[in-house]
PDBQT receptor file of N, H, CA, C and O in Angstrom, charges set to zero:
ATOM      1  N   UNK A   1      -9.999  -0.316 -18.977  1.00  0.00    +0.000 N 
ATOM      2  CA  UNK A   1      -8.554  -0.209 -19.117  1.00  0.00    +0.000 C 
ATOM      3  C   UNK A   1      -7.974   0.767 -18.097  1.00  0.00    +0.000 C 
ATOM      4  O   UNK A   1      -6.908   0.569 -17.514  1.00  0.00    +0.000 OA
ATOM      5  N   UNK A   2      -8.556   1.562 -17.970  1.00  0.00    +0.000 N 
ATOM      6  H   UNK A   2      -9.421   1.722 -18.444  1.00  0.00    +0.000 HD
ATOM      7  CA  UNK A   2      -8.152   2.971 -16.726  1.00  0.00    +0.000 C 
ATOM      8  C   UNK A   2      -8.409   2.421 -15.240  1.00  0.00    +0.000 C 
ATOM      9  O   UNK A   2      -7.990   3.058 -14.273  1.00  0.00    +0.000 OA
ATOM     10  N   UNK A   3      -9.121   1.201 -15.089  1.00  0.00    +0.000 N 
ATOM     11  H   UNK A   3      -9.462   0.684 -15.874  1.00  0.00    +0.000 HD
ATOM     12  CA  UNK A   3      -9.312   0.885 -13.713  1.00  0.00    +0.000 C 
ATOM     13  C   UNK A   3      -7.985  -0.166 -14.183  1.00  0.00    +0.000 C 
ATOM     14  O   UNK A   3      -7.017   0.348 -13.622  1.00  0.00    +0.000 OA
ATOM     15  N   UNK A   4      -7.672  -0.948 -14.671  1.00  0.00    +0.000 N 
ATOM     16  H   UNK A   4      -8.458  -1.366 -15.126  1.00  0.00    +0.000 HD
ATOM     17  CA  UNK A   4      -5.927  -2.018 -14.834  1.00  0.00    +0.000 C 
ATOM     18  C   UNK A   4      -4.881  -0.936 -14.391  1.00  0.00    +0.000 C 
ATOM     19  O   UNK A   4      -4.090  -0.957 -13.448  1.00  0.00    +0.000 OA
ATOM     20  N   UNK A   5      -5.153   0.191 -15.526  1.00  0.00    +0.000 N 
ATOM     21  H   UNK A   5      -5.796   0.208 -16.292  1.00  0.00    +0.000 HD
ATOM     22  CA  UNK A   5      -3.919   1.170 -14.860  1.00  0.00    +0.000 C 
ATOM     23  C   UNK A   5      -4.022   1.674 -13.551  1.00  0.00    +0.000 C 
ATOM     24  O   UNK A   5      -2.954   2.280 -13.480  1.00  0.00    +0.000 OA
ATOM     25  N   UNK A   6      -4.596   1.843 -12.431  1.00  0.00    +0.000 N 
ATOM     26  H   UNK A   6      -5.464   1.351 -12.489  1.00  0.00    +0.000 HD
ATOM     27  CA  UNK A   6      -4.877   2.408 -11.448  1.00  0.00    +0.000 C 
ATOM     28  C   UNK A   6      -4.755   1.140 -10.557  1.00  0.00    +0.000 C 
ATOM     29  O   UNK A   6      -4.454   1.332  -9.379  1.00  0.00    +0.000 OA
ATOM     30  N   UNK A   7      -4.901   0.205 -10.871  1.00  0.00    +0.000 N 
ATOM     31  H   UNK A   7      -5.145   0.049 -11.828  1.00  0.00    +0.000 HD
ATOM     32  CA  UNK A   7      -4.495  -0.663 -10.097  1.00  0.00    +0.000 C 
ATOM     33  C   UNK A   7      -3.302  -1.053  -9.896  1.00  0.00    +0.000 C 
ATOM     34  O   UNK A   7      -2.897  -1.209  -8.744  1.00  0.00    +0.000 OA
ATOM     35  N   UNK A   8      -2.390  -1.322 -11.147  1.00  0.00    +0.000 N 
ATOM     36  H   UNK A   8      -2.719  -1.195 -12.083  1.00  0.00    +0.000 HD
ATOM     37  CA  UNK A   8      -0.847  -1.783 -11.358  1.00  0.00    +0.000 C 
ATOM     38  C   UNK A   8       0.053  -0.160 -10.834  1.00  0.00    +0.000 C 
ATOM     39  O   UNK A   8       1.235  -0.180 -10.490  1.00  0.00    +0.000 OA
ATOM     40  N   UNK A   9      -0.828   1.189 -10.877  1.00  0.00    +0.000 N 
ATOM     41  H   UNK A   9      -1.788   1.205 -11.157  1.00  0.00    +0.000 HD
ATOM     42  CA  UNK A   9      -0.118   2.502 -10.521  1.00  0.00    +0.000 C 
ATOM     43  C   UNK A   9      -0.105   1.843  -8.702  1.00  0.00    +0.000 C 
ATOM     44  O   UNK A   9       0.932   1.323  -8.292  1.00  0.00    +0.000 OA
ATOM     45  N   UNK A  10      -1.327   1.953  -7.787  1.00  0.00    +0.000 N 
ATOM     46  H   UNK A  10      -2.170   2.376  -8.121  1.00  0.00    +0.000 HD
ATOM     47  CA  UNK A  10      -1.758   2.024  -6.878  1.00  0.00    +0.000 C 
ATOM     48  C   UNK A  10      -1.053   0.578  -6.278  1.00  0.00    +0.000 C 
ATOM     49  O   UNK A  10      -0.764   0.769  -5.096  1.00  0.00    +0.000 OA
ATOM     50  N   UNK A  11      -0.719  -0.685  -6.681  1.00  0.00    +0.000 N 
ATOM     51  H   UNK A  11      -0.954  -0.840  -7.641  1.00  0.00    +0.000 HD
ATOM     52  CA  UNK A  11       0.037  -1.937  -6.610  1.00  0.00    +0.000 C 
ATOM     53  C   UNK A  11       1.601  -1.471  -6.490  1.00  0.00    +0.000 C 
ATOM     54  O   UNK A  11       2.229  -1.642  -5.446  1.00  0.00    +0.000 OA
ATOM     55  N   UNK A  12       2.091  -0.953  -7.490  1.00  0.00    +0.000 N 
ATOM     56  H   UNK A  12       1.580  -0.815  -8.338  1.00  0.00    +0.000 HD
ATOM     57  CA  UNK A  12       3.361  -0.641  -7.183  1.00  0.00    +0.000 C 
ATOM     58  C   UNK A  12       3.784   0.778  -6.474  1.00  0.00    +0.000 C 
ATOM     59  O   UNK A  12       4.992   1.016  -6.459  1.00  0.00    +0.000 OA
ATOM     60  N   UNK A  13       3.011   1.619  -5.959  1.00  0.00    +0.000 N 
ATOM     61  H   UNK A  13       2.030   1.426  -5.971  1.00  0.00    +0.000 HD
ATOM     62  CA  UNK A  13       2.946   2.666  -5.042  1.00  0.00    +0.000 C 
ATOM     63  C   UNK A  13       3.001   1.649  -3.144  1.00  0.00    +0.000 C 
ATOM     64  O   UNK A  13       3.658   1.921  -2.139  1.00  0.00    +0.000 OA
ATOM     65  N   UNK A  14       2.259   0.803  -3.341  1.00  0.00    +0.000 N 
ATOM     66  H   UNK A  14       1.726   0.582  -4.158  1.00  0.00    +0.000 HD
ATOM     67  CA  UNK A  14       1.977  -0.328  -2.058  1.00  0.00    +0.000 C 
ATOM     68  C   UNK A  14       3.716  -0.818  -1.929  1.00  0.00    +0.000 C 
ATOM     69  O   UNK A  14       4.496  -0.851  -0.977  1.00  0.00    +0.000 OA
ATOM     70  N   UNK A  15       3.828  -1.121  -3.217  1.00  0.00    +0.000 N 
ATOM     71  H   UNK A  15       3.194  -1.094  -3.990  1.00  0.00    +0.000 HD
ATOM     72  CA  UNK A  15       5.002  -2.055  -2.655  1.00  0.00    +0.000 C 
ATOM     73  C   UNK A  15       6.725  -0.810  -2.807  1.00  0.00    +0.000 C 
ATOM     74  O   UNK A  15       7.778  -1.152  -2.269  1.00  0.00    +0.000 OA
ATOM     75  N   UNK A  16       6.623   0.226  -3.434  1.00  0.00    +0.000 N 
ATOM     76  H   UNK A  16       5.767   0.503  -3.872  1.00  0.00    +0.000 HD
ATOM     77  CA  UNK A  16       7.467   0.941  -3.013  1.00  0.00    +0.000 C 
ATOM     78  C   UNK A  16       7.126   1.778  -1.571  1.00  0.00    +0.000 C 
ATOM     79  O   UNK A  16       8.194   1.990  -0.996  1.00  0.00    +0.000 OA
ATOM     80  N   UNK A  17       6.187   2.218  -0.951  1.00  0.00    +0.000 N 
ATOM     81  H   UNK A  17       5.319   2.046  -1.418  1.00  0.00    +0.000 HD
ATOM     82  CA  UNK A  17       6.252   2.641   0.459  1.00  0.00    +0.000 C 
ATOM     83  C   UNK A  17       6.575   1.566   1.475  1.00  0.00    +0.000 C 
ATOM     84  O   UNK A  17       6.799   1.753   2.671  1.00  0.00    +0.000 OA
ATOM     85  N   UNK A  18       6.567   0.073   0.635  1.00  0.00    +0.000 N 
ATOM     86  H   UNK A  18       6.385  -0.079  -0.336  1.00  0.00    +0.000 HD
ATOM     87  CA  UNK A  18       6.609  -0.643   2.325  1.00  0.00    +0.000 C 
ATOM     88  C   UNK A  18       8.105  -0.993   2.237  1.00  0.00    +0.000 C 
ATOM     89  O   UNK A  18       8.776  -1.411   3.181  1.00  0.00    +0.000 OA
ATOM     90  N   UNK A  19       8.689  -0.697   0.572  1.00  0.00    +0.000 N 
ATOM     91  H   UNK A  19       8.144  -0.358  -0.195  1.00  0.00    +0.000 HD
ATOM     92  CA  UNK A  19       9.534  -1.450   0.731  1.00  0.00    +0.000 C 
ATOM     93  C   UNK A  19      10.635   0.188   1.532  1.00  0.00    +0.000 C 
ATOM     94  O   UNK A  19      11.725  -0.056   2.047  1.00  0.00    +0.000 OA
ATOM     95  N   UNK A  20      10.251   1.245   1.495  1.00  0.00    +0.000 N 
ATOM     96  H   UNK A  20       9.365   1.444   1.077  1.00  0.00    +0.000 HD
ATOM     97  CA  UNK A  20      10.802   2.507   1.968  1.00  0.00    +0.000 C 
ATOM     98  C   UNK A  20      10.510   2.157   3.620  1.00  0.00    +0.000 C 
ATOM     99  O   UNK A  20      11.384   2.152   4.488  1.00  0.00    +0.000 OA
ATOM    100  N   UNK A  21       9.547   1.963   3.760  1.00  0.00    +0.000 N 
ATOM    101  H   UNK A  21       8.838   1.967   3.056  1.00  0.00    +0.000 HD
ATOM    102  CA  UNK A  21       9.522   1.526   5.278  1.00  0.00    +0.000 C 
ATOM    103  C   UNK A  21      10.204   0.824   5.991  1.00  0.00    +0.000 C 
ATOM    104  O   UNK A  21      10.682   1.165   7.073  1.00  0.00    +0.000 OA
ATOM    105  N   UNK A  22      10.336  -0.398   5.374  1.00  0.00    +0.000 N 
ATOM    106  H   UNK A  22       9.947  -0.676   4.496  1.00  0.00    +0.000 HD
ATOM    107  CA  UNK A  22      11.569  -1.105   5.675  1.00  0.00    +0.000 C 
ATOM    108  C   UNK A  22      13.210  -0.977   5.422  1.00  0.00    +0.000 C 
ATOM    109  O   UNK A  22      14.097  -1.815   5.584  1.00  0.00    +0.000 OA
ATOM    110  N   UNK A  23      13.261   0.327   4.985  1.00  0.00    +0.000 N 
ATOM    111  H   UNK A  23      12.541   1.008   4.853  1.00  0.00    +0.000 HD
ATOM    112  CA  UNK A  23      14.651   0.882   5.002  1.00  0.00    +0.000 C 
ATOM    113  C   UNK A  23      14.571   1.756   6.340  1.00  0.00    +0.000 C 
ATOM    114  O   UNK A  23      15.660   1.891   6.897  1.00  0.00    +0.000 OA
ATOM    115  N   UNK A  24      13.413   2.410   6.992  1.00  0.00    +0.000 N 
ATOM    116  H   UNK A  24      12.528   2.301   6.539  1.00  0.00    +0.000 HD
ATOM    117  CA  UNK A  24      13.582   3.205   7.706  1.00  0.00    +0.000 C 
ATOM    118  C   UNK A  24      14.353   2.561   9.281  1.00  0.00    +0.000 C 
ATOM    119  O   UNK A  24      14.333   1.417   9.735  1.00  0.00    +0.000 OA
ATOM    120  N   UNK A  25      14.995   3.825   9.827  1.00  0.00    +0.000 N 
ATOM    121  H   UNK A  25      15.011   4.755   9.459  1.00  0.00    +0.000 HD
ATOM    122  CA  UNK A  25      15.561   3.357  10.993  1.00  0.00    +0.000 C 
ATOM    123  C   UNK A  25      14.924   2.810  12.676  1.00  0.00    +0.000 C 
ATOM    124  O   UNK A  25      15.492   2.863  13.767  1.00  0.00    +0.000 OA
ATOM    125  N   UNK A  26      13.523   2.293  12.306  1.00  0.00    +0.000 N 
ATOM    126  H   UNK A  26      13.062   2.250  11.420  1.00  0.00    +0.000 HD
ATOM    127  CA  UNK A  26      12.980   2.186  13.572  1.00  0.00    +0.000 C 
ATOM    128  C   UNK A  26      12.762   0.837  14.104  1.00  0.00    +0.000 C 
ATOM    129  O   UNK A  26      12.881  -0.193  13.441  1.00  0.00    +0.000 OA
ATOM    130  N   UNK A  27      12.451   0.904  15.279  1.00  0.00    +0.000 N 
ATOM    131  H   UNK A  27      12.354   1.741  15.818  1.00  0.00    +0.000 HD
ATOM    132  CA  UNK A  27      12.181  -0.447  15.851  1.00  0.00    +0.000 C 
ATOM    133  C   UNK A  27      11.141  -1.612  15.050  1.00  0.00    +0.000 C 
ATOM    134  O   UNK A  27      10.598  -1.096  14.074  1.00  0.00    +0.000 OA
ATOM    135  N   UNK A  28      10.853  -2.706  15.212  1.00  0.00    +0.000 N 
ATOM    136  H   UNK A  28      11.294  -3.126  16.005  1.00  0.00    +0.000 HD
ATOM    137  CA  UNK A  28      10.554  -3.605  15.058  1.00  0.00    +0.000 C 
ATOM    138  C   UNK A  28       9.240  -3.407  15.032  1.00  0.00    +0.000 C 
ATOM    139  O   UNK A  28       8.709  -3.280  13.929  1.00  0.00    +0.000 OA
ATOM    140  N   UNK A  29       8.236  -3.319  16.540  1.00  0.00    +0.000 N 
ATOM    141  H   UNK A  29       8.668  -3.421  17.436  1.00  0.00    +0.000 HD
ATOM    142  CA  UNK A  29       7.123  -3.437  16.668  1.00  0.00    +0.000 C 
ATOM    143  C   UNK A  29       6.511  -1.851  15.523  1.00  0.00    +0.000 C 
ATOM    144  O   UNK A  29       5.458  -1.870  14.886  1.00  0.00    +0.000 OA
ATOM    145  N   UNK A  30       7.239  -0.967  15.542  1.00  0.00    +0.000 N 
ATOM    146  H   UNK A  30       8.095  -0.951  16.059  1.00  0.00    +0.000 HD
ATOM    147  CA  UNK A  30       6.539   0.195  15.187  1.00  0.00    +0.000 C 
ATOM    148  C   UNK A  30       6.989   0.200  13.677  1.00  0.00    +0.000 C 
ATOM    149  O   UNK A  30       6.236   0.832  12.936  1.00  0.00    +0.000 OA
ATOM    150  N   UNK A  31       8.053  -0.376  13.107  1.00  0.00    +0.000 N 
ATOM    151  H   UNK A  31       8.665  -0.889  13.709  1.00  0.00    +0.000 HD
ATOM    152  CA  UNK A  31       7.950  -0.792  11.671  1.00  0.00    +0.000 C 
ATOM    153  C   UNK A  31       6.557  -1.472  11.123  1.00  0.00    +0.000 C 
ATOM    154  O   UNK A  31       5.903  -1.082  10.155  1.00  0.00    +0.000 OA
ATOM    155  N   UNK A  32       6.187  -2.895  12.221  1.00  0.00    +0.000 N 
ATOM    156  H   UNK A  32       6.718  -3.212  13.007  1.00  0.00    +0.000 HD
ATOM    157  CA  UNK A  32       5.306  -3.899  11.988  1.00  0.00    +0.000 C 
ATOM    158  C   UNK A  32       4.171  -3.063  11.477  1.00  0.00    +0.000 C 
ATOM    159  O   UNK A  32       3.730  -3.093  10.328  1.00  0.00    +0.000 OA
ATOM    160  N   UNK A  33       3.665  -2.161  12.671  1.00  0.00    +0.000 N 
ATOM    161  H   UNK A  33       4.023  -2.138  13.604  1.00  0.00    +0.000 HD
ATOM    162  CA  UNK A  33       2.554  -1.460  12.402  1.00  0.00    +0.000 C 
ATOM    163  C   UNK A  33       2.208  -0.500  11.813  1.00  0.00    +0.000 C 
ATOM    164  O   UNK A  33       1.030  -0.164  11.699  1.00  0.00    +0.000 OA
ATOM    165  N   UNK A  34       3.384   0.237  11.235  1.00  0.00    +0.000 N 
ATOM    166  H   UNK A  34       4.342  -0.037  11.327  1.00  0.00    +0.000 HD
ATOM    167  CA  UNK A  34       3.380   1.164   9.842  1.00  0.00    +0.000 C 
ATOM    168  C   UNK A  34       3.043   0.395   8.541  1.00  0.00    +0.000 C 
ATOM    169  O   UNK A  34       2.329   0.823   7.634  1.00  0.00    +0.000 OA
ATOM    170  N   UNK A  35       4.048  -1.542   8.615  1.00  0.00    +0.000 N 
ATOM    171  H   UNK A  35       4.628  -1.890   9.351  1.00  0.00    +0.000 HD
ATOM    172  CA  UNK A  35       3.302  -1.876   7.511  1.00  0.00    +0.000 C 
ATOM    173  C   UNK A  35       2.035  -2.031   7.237  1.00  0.00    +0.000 C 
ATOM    174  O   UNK A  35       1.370  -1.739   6.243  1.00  0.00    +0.000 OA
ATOM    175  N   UNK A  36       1.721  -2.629   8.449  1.00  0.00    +0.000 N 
ATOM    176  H   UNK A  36       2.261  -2.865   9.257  1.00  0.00    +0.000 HD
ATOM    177  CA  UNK A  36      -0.344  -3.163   8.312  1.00  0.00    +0.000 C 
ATOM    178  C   UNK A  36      -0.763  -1.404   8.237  1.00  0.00    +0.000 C 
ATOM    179  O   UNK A  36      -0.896  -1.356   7.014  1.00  0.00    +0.000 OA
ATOM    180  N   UNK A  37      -0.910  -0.671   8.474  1.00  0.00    +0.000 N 
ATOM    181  H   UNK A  37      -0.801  -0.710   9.468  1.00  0.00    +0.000 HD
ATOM    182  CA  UNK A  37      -1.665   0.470   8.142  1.00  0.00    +0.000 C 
ATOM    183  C   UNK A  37      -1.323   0.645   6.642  1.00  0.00    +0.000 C 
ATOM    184  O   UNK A  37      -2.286   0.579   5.879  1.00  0.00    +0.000 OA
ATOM    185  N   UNK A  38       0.091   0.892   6.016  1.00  0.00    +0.000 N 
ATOM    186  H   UNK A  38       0.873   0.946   6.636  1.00  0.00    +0.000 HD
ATOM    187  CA  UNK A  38       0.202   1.125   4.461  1.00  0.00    +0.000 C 
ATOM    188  C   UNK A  38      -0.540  -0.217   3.940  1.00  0.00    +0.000 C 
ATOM    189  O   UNK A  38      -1.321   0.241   3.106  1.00  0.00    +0.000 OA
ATOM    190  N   UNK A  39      -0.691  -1.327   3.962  1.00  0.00    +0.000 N 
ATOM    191  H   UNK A  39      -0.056  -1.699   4.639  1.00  0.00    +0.000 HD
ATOM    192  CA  UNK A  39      -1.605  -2.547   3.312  1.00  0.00    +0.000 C 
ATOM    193  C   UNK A  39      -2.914  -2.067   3.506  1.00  0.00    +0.000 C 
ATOM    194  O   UNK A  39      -3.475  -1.733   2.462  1.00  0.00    +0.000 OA
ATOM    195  N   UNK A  40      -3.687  -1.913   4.752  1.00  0.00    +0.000 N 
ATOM    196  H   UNK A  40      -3.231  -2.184   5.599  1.00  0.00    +0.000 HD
ATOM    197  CA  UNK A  40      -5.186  -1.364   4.835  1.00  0.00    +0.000 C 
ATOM    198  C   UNK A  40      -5.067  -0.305   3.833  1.00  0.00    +0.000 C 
ATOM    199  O   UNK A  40      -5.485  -0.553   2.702  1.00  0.00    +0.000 OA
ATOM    200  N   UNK A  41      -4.597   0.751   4.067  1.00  0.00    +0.000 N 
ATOM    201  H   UNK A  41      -4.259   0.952   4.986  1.00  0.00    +0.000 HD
ATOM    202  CA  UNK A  41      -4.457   2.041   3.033  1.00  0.00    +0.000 C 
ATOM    203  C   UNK A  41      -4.813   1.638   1.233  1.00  0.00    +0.000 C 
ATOM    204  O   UNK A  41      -5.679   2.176   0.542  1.00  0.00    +0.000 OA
ATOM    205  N   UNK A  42      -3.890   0.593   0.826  1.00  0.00    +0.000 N 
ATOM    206  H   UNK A  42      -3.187   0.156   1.387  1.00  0.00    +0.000 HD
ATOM    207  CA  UNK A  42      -3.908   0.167  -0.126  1.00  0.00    +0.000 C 
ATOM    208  C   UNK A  42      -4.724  -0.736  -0.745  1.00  0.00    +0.000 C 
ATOM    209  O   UNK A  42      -4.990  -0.872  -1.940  1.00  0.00    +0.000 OA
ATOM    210  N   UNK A  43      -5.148  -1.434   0.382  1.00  0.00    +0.000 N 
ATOM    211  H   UNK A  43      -4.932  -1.324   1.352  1.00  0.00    +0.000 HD
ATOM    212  CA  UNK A  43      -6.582  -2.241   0.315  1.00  0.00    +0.000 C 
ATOM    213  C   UNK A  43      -7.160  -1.106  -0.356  1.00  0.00    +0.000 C 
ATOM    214  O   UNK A  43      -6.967  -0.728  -1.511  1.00  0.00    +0.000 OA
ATOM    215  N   UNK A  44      -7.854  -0.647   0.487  1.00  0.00    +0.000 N 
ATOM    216  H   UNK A  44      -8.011  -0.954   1.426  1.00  0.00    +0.000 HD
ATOM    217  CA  UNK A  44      -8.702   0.075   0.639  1.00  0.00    +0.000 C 
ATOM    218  C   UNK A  44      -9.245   0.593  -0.864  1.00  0.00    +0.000 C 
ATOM    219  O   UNK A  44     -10.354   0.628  -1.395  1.00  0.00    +0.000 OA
ATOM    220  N   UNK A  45      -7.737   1.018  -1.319  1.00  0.00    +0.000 N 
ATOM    221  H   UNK A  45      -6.836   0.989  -0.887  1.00  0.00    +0.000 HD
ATOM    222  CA  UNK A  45      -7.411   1.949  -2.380  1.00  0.00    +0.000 C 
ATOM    223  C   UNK A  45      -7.926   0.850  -3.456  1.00  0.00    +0.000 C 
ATOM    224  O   UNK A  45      -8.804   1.018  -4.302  1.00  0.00    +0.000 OA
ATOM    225  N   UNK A  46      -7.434   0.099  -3.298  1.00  0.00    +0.000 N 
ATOM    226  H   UNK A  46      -6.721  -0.037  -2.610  1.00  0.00    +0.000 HD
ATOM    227  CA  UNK A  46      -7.576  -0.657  -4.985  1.00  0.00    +0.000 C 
ATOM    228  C   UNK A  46      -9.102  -0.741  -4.529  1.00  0.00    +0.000 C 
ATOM    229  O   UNK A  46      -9.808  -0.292  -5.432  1.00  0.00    +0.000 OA
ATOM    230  N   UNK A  47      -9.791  -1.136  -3.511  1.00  0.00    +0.000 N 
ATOM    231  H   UNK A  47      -9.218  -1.500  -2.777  1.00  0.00    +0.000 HD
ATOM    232  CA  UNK A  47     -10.938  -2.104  -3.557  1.00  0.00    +0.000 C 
ATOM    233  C   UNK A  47     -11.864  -0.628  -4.365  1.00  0.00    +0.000 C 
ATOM    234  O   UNK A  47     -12.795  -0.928  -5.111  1.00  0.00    +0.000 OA
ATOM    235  N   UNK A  48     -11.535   0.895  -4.155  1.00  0.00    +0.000 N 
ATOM    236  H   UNK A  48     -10.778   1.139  -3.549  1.00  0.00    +0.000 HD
ATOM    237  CA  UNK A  48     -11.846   1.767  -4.650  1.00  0.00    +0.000 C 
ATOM    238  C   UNK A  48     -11.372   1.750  -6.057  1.00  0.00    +0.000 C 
ATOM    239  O   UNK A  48     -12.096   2.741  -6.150  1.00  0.00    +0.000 OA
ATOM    240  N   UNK A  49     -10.980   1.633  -6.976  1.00  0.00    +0.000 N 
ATOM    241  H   UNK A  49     -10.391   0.828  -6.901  1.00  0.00    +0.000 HD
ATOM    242  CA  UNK A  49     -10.765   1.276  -8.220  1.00  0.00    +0.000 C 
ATOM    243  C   UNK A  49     -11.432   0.075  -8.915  1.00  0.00    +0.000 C 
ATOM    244  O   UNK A  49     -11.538   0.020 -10.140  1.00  0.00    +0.000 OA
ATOM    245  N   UNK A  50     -11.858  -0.843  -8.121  1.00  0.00    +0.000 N 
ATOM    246  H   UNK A  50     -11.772  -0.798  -7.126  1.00  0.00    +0.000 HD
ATOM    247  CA  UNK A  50     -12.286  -1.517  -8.334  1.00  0.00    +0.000 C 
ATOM    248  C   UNK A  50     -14.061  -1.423  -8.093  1.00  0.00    +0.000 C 
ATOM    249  O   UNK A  50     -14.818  -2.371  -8.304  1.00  0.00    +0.000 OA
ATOM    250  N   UNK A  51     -14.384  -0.394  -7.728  1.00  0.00    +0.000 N 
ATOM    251  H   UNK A  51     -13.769   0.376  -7.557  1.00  0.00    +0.000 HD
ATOM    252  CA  UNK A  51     -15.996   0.131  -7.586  1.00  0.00    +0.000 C 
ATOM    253  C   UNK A  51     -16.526  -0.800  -6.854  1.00  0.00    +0.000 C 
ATOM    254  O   UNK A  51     -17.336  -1.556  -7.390  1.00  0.00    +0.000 OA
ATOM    255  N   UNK A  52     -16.185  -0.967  -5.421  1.00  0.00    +0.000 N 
ATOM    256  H   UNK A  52     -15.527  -0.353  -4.985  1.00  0.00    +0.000 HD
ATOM    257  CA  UNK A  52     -16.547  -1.886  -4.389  1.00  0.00    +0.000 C 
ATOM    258  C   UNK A  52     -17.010  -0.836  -3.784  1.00  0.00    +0.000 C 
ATOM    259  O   UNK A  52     -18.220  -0.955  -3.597  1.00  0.00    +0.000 OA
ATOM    260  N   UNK A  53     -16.484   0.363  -3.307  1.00  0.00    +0.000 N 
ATOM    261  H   UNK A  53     -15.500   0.459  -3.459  1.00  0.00    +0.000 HD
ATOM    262  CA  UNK A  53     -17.171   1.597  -2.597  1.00  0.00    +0.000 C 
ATOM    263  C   UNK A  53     -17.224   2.274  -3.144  1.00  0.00    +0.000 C 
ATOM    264  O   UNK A  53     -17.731   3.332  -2.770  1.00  0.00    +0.000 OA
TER     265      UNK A  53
């Protein structure tokens, strides 16, 4: 049950930074690549909750 919560915490932490990212005032290409780094980040994260590493 503590790995569901850490996932749905760590899921909606993903989708409020990207959706903050995409308020921010910057160009295009360097938005793009702030998102793919916050998704790897978050990968990452759940696949760690999920006792993959």
């Amino acid at each position: 049950m503590n790995a569901l919560i850490g996932v749905l915490i760590t899921f909606v932490v993903i989708i409020l930074v990207l959706y903050l990212v995409n308020m921010l005032p910057i160009e295009g290409r360097a938005k793009q690549i702030v998102r793919v780094i916050v998704i790897i980040i978050g990968i990452i994260s759940l696949l760690k909750y999920l006792a993959v590493f």
